[in-house]
C-alpha positions as CSV (number, residue, x, y, z in Angstrom):
1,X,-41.1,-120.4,127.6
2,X,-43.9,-119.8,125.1
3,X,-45.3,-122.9,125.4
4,X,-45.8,-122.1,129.1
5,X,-47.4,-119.0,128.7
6,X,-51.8,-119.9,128.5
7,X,-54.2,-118.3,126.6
8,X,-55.5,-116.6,130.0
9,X,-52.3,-114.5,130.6
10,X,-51.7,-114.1,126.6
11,X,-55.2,-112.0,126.8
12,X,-55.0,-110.5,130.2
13,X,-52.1,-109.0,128.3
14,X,-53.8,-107.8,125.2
15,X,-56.9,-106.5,127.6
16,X,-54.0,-104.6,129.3
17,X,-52.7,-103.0,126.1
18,X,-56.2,-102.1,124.5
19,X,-56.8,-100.5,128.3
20,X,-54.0,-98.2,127.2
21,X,-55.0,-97.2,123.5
22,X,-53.2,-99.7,122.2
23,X,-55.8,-101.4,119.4
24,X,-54.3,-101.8,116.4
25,X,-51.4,-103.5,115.6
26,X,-49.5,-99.8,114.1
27,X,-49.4,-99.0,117.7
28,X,-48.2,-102.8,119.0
29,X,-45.2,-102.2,116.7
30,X,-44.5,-98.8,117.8
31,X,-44.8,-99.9,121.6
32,X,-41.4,-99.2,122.7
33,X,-40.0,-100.0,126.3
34,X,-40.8,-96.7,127.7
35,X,-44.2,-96.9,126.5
36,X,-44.4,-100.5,127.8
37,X,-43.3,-99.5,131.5
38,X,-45.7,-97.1,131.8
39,X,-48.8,-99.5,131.8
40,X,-50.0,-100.0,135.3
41,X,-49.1,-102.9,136.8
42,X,-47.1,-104.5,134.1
43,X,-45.3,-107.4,135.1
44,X,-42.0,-109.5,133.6
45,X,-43.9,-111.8,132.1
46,X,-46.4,-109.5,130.9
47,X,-43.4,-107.2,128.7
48,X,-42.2,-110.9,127.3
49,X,-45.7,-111.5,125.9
50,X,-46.2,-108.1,124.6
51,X,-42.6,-108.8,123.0
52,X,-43.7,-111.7,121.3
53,X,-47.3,-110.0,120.5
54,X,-45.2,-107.7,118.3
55,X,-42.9,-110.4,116.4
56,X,-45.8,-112.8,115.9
57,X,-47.5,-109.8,114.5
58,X,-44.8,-108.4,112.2
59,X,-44.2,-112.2,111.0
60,X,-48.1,-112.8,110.4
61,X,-47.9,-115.7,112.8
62,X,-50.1,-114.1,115.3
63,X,-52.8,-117.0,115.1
64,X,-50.3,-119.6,115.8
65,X,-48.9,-117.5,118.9
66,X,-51.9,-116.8,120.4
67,X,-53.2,-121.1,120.0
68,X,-49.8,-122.3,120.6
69,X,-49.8,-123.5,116.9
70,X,-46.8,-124.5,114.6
71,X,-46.5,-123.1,111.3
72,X,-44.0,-125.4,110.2
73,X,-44.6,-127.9,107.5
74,X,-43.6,-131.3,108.3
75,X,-43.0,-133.9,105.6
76,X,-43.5,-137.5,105.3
């Protein structure tokens, strides 16, 4: 499903959360569900991303994430 998700609805998302005084990325890992329902007009989708915002961030991958990079080292 990642991989489905563009970079268009990835920011709409992050627009969203910095709408609702969510900047920094303390309060993306402190965003619980609660919190997350109560931004208007949040969607399915929208809680997955925010989701995956958070464990991208806590795993410093966020980069990748956001331009549907791998991380993983490939040998030859």
């Amino acid at each position: 499903m990642t991989n489905d998700i563009t970079m268009q609805q990835k920011i709409k998302v992050i627009s969203k959360l910095v709408d609702n005084g969510c900047d920094t990325e303390k309060k993306l890992a402190k965003l619980d569900m609660p919190s997350i329902l109560n931004i208007k007009g949040i969607s399915i989708l929208d809680m997955n991303i925010i989701m995956k915002l958070q464990e991208t961030t806590k795993s410093g991958k966020l980069f990748s994430y956001l331009a549907n990079g791998n991380d993983e080292i490939t040998r030859e």
